[in-house]
C-alpha positions, 0 to 999 in steps of 0.5 A: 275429985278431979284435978285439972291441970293448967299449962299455962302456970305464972311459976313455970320460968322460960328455958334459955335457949343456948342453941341461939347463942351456939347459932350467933357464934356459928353465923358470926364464925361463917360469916369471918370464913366467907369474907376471908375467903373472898379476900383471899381470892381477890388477892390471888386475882389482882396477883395473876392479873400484875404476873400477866401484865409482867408476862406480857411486858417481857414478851414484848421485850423478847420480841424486839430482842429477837428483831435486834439480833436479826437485824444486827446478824444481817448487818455482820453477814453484810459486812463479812460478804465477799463483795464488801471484802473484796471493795475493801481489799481494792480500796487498800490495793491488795492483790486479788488471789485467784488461783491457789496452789498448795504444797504437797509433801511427799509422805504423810508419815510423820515419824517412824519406830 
């Protein structure tokens, strides 16, 4: 007596396979990080872009400052000149000094014990 075994047997139920719902989750979990990743990055991106667009602002700025300052420097050493001075003294007829004499005093000690 032989028995022959059929595979294929009608009572055999199919095993759900809970590895496709772990995959679902673990593709849907995957998918969440690379999207807030990249959102994440574009964020960072646009941020650097407004810095460097601020940073260029107060460069340029800081460039006309520094022509300013030079520009207002020549202006003062123009007017404290010795010839712009001197125009000045004569329009309000001031004598001119030429020579200058100082005193001398005869000791440099102040004071004695």
């Amino acid at each position: 007596m032989t028995k022959i075994v059929n595979c294929y047997n009608s009572n055999l139920k199919p095993k759900k396979n809970k590895r496709a719902v772990n995959l679902k989750f673990f593709n849907f979990f995957l998918f969440a990080i690379v999207f807030s990743l990249g959102f994440a990055y574009l964020i960072g991106i646009s941020d650097l872009t407004v810095k460097g667009f601020v940073l260029q602002e107060l460069k340029n700025e800081s460039s006309s400052l520094v022509s300013e300052k030079r520009d207002n420097e020549q202006q003062i050493d123009s007017l404290q000149s010795y010839y712009a001075l001197n125009a000045r003294a004569q329009k309000l007829d001031m004598v001119v000094i030429n020579d200058i004499e100082y005193l001398s005093t005869g000791s440099h000690v102040v004071a004695k014990k």
